[in-house]
SENU-379566 format. One line per 10 residues: number of its first residue (from 1); their letters; for each residue y, x, z of N, C-alpha, C. Coordinates in nm, 4 decimals. Layout:
<sites>
NUM) a) Y,X,Z,Y,X,Z,Y,X,Z ~ ...;
</sites>
This chain:
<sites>
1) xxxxxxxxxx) -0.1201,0.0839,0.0000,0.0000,0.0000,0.0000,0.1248,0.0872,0.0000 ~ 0.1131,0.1986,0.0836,0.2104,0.2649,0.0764,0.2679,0.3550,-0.0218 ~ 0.1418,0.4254,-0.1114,0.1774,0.4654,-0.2283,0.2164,0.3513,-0.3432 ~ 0.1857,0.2128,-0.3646,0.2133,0.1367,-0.4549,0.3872,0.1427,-0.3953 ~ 0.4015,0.1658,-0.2688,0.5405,0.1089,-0.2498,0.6435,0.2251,-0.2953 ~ 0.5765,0.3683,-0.2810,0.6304,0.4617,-0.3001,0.6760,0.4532,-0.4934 ~ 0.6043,0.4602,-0.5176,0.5942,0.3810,-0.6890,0.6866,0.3128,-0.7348 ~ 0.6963,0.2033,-0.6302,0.7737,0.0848,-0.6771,0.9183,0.1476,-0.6953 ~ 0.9208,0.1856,-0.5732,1.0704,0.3029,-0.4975,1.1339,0.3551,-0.6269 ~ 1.0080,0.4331,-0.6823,1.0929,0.5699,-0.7480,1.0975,0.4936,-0.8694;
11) xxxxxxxxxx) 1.0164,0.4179,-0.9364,1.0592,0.3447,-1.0378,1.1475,0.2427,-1.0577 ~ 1.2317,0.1368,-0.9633,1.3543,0.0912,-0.9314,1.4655,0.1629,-0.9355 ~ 1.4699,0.2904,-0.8547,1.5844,0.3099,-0.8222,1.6410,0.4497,-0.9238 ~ 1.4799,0.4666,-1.0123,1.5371,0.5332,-1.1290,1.6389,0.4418,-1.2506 ~ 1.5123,0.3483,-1.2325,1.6247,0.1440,-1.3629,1.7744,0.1508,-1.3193 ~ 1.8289,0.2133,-1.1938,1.9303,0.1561,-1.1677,2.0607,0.2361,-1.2167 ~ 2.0014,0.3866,-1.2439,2.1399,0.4715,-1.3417,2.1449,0.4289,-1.4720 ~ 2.2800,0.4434,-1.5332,2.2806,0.4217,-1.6438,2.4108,0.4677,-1.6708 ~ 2.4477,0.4871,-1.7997,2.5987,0.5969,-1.8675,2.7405,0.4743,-1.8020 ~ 2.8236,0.5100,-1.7989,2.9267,0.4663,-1.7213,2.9749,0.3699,-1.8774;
21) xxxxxxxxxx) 2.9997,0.2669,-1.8371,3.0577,0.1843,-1.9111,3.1903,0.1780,-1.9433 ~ 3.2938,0.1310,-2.0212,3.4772,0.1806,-2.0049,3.5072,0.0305,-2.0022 ~ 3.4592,-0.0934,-2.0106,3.4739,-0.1854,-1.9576,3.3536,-0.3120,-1.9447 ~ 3.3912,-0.3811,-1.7971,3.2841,-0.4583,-1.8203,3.2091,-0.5764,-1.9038 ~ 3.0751,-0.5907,-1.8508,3.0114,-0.6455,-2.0117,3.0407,-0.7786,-2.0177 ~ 3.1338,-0.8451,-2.1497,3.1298,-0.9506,-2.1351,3.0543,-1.0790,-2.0803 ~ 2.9320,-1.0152,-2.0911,2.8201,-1.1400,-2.0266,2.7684,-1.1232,-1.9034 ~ 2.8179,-0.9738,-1.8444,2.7567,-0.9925,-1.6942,2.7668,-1.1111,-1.6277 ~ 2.9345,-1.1537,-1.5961,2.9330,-1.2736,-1.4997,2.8211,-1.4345,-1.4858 ~ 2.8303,-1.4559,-1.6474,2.7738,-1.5606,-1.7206,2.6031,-1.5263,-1.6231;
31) xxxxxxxxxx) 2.5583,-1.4361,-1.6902,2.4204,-1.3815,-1.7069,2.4061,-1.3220,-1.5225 ~ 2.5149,-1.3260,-1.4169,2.4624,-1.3160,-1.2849,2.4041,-1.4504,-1.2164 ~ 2.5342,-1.5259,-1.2899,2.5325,-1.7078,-1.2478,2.3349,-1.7632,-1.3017 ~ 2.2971,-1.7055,-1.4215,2.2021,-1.7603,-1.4832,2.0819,-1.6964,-1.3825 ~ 2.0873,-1.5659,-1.3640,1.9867,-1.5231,-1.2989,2.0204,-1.5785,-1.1367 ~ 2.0868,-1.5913,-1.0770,2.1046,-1.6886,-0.9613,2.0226,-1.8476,-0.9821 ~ 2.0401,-1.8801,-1.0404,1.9805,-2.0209,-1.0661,1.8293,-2.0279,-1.0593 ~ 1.8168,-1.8912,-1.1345,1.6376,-1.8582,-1.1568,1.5831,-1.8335,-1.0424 ~ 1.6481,-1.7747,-0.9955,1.5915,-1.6672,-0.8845,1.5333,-1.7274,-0.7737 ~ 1.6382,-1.8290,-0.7064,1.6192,-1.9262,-0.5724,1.4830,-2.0383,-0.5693;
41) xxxxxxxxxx) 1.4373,-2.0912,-0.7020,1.3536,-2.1826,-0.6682,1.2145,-2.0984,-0.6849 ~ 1.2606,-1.9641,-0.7737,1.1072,-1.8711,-0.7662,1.0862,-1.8285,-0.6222 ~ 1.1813,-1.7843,-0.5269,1.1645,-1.6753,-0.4351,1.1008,-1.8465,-0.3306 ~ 1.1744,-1.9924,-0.3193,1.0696,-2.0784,-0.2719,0.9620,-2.0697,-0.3042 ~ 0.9359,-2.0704,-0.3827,0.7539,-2.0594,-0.4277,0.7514,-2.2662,-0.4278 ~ 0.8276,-2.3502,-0.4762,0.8115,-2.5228,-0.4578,0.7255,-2.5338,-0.5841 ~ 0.7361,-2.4673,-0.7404,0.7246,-2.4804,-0.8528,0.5812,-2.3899,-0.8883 ~ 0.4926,-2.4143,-1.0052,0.3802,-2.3339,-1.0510,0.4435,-2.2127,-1.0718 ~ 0.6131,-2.1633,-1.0890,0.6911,-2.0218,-1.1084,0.7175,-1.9628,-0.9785 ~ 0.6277,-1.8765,-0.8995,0.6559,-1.8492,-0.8364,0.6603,-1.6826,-0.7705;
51) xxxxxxxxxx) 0.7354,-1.6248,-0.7252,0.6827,-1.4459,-0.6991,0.5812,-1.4108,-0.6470 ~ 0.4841,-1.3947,-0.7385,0.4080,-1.3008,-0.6701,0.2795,-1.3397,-0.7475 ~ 0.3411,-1.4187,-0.8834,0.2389,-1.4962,-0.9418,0.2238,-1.3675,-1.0890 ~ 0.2851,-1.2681,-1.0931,0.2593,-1.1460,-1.1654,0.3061,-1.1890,-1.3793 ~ 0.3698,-1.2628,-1.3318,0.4266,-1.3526,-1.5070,0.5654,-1.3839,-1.4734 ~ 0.5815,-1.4942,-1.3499,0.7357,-1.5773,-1.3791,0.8702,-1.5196,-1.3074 ~ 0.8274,-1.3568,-1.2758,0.9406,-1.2842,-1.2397,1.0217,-1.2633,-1.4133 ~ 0.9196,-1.2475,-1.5166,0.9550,-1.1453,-1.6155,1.0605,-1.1957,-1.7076 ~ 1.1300,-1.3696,-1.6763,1.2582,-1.3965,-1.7109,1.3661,-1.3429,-1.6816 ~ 1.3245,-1.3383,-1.5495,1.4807,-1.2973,-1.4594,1.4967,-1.1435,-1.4898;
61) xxxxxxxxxx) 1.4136,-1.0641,-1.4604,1.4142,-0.9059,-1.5364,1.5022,-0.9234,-1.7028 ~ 1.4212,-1.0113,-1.7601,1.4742,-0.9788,-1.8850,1.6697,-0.9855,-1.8651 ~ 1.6956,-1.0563,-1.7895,1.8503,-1.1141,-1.7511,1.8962,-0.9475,-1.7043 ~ 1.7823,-0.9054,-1.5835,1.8437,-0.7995,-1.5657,1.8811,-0.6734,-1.6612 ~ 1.7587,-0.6651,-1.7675,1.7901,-0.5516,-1.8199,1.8757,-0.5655,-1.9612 ~ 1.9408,-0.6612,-1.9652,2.0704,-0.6524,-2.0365,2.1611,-0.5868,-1.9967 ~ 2.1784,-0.5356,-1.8960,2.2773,-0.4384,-1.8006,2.2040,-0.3113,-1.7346 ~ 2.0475,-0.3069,-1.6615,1.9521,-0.2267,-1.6396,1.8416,-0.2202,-1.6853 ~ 1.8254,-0.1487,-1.8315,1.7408,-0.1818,-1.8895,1.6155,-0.1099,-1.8747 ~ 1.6682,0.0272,-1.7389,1.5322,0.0862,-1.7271,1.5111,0.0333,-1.5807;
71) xxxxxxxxxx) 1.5350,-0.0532,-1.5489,1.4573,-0.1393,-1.4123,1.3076,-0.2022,-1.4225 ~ 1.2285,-0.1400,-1.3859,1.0711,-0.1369,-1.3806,1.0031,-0.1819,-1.2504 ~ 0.9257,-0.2818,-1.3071,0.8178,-0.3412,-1.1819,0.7373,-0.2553,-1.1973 ~ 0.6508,-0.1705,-1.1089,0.5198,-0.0773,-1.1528,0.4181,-0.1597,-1.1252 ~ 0.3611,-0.1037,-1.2463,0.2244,-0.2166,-1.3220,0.1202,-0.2503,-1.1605 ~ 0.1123,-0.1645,-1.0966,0.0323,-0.1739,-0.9631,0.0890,-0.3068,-0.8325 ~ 0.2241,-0.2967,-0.8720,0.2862,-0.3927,-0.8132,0.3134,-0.5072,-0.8265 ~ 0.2688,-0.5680,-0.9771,0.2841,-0.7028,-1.0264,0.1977,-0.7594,-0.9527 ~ 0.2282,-0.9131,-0.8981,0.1380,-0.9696,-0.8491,0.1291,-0.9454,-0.6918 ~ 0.2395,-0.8793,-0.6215,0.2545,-0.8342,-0.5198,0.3943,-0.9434,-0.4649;
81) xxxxxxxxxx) 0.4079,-1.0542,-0.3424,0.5195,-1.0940,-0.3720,0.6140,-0.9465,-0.3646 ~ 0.5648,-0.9161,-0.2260,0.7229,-0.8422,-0.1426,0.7559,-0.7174,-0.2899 ~ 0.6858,-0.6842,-0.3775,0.6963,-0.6105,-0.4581,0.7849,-0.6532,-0.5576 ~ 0.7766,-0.7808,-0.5708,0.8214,-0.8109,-0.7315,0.9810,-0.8777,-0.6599 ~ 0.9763,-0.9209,-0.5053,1.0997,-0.9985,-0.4981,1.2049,-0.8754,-0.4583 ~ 1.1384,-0.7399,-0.4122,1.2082,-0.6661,-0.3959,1.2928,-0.6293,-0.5114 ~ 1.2105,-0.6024,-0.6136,1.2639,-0.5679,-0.7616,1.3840,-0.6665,-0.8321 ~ 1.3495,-0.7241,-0.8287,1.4219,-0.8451,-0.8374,1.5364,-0.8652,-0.7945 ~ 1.5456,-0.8678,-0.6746,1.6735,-0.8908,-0.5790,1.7629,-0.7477,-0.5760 ~ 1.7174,-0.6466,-0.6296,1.7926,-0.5120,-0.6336,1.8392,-0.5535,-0.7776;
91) xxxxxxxxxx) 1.7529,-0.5829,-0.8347,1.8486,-0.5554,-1.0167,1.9976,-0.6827,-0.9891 ~ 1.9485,-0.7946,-0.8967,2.0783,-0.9120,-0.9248,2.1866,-0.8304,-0.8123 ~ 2.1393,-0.7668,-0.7498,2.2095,-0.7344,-0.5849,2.3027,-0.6030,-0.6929 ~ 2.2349,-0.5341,-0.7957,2.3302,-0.4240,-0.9060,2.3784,-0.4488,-0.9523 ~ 2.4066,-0.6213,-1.0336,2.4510,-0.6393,-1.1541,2.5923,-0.6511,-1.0760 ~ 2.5741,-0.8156,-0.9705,2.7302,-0.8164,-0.8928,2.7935,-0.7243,-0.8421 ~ 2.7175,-0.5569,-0.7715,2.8000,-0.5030,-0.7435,2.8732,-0.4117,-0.8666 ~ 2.7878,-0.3729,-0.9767,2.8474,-0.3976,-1.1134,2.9943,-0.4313,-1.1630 ~ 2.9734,-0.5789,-1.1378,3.0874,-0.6773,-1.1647,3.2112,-0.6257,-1.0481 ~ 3.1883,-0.5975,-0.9547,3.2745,-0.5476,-0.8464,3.3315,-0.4041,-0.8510;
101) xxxxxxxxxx) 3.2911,-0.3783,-0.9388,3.3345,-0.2193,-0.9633,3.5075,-0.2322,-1.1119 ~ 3.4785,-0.3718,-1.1734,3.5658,-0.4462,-1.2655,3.6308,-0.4906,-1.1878 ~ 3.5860,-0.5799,-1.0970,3.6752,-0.7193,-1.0443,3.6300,-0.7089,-0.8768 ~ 3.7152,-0.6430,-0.7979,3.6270,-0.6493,-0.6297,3.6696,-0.7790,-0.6134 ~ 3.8003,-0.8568,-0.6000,3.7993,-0.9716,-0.5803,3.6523,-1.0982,-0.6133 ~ 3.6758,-1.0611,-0.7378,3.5820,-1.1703,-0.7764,3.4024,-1.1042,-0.7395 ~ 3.3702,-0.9666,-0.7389,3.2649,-0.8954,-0.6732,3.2141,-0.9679,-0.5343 ~ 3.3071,-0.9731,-0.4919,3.2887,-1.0123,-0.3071,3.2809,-1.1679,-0.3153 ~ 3.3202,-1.2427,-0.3752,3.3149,-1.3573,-0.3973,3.1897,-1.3840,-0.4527 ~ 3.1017,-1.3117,-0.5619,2.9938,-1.3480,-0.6350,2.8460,-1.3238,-0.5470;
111) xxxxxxxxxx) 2.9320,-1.1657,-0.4382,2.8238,-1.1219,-0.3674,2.7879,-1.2277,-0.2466 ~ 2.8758,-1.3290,-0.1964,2.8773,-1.3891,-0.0944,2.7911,-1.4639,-0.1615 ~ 2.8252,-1.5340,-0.2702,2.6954,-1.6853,-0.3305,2.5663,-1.6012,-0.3398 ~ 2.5131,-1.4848,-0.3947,2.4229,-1.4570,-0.3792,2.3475,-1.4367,-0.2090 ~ 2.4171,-1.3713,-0.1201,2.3691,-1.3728,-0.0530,2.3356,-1.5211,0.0396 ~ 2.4333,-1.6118,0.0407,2.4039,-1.7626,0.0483,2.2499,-1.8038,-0.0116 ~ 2.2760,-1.7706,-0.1203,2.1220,-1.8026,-0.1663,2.0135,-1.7332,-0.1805 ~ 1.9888,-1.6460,-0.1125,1.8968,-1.5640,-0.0608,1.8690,-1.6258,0.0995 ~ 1.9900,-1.6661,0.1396,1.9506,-1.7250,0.2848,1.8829,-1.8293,0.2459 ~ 1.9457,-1.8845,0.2128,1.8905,-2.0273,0.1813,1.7356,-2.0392,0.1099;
121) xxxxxxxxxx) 1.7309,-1.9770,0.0181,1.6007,-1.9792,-0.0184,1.4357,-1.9390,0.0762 ~ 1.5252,-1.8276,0.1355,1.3818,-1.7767,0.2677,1.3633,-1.8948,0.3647 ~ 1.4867,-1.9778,0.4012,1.4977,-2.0555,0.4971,1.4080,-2.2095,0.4304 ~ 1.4083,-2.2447,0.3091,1.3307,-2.3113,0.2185,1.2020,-2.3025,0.2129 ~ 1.1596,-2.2057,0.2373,1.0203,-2.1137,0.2476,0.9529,-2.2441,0.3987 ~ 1.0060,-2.2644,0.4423,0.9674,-2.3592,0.5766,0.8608,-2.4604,0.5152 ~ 0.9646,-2.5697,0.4629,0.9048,-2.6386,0.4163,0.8153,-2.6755,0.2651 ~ 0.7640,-2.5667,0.2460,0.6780,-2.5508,0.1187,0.5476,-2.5119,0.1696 ~ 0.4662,-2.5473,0.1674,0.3349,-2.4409,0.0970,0.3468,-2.3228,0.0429 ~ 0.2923,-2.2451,0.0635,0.2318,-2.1281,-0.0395,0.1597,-2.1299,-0.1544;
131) xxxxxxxxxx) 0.1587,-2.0521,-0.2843,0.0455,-2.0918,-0.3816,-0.0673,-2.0931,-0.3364 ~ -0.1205,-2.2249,-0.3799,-0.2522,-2.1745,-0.3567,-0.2789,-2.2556,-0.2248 ~ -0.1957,-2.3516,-0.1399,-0.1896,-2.3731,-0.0089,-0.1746,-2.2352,0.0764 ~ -0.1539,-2.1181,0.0590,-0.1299,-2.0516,0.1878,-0.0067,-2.0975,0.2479 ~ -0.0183,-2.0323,0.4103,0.0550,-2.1288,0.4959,0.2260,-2.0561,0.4707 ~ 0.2786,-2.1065,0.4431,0.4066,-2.1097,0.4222,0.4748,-1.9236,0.5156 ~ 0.4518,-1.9710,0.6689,0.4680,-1.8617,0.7263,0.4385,-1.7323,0.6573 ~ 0.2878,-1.7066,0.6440,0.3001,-1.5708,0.5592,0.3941,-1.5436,0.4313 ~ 0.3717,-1.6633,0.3965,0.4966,-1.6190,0.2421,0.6044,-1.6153,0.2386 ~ 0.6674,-1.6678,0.3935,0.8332,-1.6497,0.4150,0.8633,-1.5162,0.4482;
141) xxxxxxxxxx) 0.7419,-1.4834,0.5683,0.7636,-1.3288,0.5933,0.7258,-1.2020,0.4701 ~ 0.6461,-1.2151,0.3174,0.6731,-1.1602,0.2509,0.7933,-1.1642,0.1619 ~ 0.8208,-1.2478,0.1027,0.9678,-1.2972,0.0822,1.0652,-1.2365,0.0995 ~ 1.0970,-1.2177,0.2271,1.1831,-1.1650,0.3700,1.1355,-1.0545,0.3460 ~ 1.0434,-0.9743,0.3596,1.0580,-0.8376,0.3582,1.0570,-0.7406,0.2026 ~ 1.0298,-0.8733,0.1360,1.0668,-0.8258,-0.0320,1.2326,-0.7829,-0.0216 ~ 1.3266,-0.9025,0.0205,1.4400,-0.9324,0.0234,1.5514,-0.7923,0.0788 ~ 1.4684,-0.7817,0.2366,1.5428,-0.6681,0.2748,1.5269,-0.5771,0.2403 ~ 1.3939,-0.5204,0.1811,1.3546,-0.4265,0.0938,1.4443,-0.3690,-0.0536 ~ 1.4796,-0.4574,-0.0776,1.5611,-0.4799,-0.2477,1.6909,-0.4387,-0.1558;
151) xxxxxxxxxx) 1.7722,-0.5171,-0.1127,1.9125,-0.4342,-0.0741,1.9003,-0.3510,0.0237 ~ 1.8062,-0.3312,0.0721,1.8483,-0.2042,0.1578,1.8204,-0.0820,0.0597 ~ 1.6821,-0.0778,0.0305,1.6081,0.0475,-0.0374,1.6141,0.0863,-0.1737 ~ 1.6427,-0.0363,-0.2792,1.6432,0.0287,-0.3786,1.8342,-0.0617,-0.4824 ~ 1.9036,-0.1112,-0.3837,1.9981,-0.1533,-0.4024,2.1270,0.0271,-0.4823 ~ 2.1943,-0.0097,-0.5390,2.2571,0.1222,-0.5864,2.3778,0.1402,-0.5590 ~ 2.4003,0.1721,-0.4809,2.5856,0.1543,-0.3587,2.6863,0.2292,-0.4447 ~ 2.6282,0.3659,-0.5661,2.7405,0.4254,-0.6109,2.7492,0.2710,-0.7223 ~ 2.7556,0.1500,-0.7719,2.8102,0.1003,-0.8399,2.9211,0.0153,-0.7830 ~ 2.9487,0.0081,-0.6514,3.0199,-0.0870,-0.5715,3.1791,-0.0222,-0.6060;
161) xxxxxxxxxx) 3.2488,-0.1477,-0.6224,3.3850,-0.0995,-0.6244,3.4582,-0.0099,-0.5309 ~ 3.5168,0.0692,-0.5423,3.6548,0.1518,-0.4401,3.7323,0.0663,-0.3838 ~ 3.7941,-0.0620,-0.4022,3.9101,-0.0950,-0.3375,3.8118,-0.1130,-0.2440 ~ 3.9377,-0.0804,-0.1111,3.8631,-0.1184,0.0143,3.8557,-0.2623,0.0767 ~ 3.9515,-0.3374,0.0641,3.9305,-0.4794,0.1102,3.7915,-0.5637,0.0712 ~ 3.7486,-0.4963,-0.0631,3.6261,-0.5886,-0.1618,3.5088,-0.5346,-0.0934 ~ 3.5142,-0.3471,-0.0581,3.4273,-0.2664,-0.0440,3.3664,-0.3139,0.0681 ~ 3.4719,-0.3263,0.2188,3.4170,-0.4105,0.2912,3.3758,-0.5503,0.3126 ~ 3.3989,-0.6190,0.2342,3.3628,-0.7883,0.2309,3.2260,-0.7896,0.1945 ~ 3.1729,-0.6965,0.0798,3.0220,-0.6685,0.0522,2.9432,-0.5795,0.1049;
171) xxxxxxxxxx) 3.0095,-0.4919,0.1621,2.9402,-0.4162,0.2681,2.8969,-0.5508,0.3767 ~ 2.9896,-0.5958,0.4257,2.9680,-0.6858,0.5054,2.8525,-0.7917,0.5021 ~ 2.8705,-0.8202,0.3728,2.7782,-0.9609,0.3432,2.6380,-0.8930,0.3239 ~ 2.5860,-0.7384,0.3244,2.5079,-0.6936,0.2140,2.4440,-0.6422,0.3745 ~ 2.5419,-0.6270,0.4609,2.4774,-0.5699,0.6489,2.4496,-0.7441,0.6660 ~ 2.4868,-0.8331,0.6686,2.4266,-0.9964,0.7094,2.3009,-1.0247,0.6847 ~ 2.2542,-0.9528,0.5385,2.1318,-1.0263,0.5038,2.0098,-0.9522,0.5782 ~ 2.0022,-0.8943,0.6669,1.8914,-0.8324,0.7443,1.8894,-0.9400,0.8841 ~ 1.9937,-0.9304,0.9417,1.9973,-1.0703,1.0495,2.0029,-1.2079,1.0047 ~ 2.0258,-1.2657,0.8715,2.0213,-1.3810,0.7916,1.8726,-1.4222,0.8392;
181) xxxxxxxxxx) 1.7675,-1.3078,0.7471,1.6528,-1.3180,0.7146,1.5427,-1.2843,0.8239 ~ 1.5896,-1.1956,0.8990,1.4742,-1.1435,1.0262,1.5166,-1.2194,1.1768 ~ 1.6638,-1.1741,1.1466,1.7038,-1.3157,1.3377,1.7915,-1.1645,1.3778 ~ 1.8840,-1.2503,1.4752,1.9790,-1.1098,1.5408,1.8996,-1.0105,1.6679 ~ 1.9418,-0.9333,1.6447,1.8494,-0.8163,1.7597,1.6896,-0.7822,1.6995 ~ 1.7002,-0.8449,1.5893,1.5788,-0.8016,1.5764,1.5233,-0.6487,1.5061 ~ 1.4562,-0.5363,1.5078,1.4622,-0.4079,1.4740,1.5102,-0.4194,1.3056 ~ 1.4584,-0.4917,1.2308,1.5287,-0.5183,1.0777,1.6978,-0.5315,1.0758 ~ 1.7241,-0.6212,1.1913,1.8707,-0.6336,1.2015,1.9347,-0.4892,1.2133 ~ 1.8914,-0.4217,1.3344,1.9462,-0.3090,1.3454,1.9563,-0.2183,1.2528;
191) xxxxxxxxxx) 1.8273,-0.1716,1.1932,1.8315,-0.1260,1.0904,1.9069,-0.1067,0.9689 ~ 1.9359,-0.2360,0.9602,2.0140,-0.2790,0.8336,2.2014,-0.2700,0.8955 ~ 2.2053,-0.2548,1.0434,2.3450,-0.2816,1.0542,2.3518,-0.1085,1.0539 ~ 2.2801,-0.0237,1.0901,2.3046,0.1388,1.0778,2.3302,0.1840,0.9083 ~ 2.1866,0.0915,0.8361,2.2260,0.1540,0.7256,2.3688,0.1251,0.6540 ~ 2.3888,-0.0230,0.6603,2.4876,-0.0244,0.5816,2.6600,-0.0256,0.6723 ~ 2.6670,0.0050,0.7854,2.7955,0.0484,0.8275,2.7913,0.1947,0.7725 ~ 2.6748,0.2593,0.7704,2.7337,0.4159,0.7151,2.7900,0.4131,0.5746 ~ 2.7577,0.3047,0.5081,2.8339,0.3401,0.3583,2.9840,0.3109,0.3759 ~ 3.0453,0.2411,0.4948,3.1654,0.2443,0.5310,3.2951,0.3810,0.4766;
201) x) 3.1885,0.4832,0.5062,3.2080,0.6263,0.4867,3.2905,0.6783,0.3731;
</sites>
């Protein structure tokens, strides 16, 4: 498990460089909104499209790699939820901070709805089933650790805008989603409030 994860690692967070752009892409915004829409009823698992089902991630990728086109699920990891939602949630968690590197105003604004719906969706996880009938519980807690996995570990901080007012509003929202998803005080919380106050820096 740990080498598939190691895998996953180095093949994400290689997808996430790419040549500096001189302005942003007309269709990011459009194409963050679209992959938002996708994203929330897969990461429920309510629908036969669900993560971890090793097929109905490979829309939302395609969304991503219009902007990261070397962002890679490793073949060992398909079919894995916490694998594929990790992947996942790093390429949408790049594109907005992307967009924030153009527009921090509107960055911090786009990053807040995403992270809204990342809450919301784990918290959805309650009342569903799992594929397959598994019990809901296990699949919230993979989910959840797909989730924090993707912005903490393979999320890409040099794309985040410089102004500082934006820098911190998504720093902010981007340190929430570890206590959103795990509960306050909990060792994930902490974790996530060390890692991301140091990008303060």
């Amino acid at each position: 498990m740990f080498k598939n994860w190691q895998n996953t690692l180095a093949t994400a967070t290689a997808g996430t460089s790419k040549a500096d752009a001189k302005t942003m892409s007309p269709t990011l915004r459009g194409d963050i909104y679209t992959a938002l829409d996708q994203v929330k009823p897969w990461l429920i698992g309510a629908t036969p499209r669900h993560a971890g089902d090793g097929v109905s991630y490979q829309p939302i990728l395609v969304i991503i790699h219009r902007h990261f086109p070397d962002l890679k699920l490793g073949l060992e990891s398909i079919g894995n939820v916490e694998a594929e939602v990790a992947v996942v949630v790093a390429g949408i968690t790049n594109m907005v901070l992307e967009m924030s590197k153009w527009d921090g105003m509107a960055g911090g604004m786009t990053m807040r709805t995403w992270v809204d719906a990342l809450s919301d969706a784990h918290g959805q996880i309650n009342h569903h089933a799992g594929p397959g009938g598994a019990p809901a519980s296990k699949r919230k807690e993979q989910v959840g650790r797909g989730i924090t996995r993707g912005i903490n570990q393979l999320t890409d901080v040099s794309l985040m805008t410089r102004e500082f007012a934006a820098r911190i509003q998504i720093i902010s929202l981007l340190k929430s989603v570890n206590t959103k998803i795990h509960g306050a005080g909990t060792e994930e919380a902490r974790q996530g409030e060390a890692l991301w106050s140091s990008k303060f820096i």
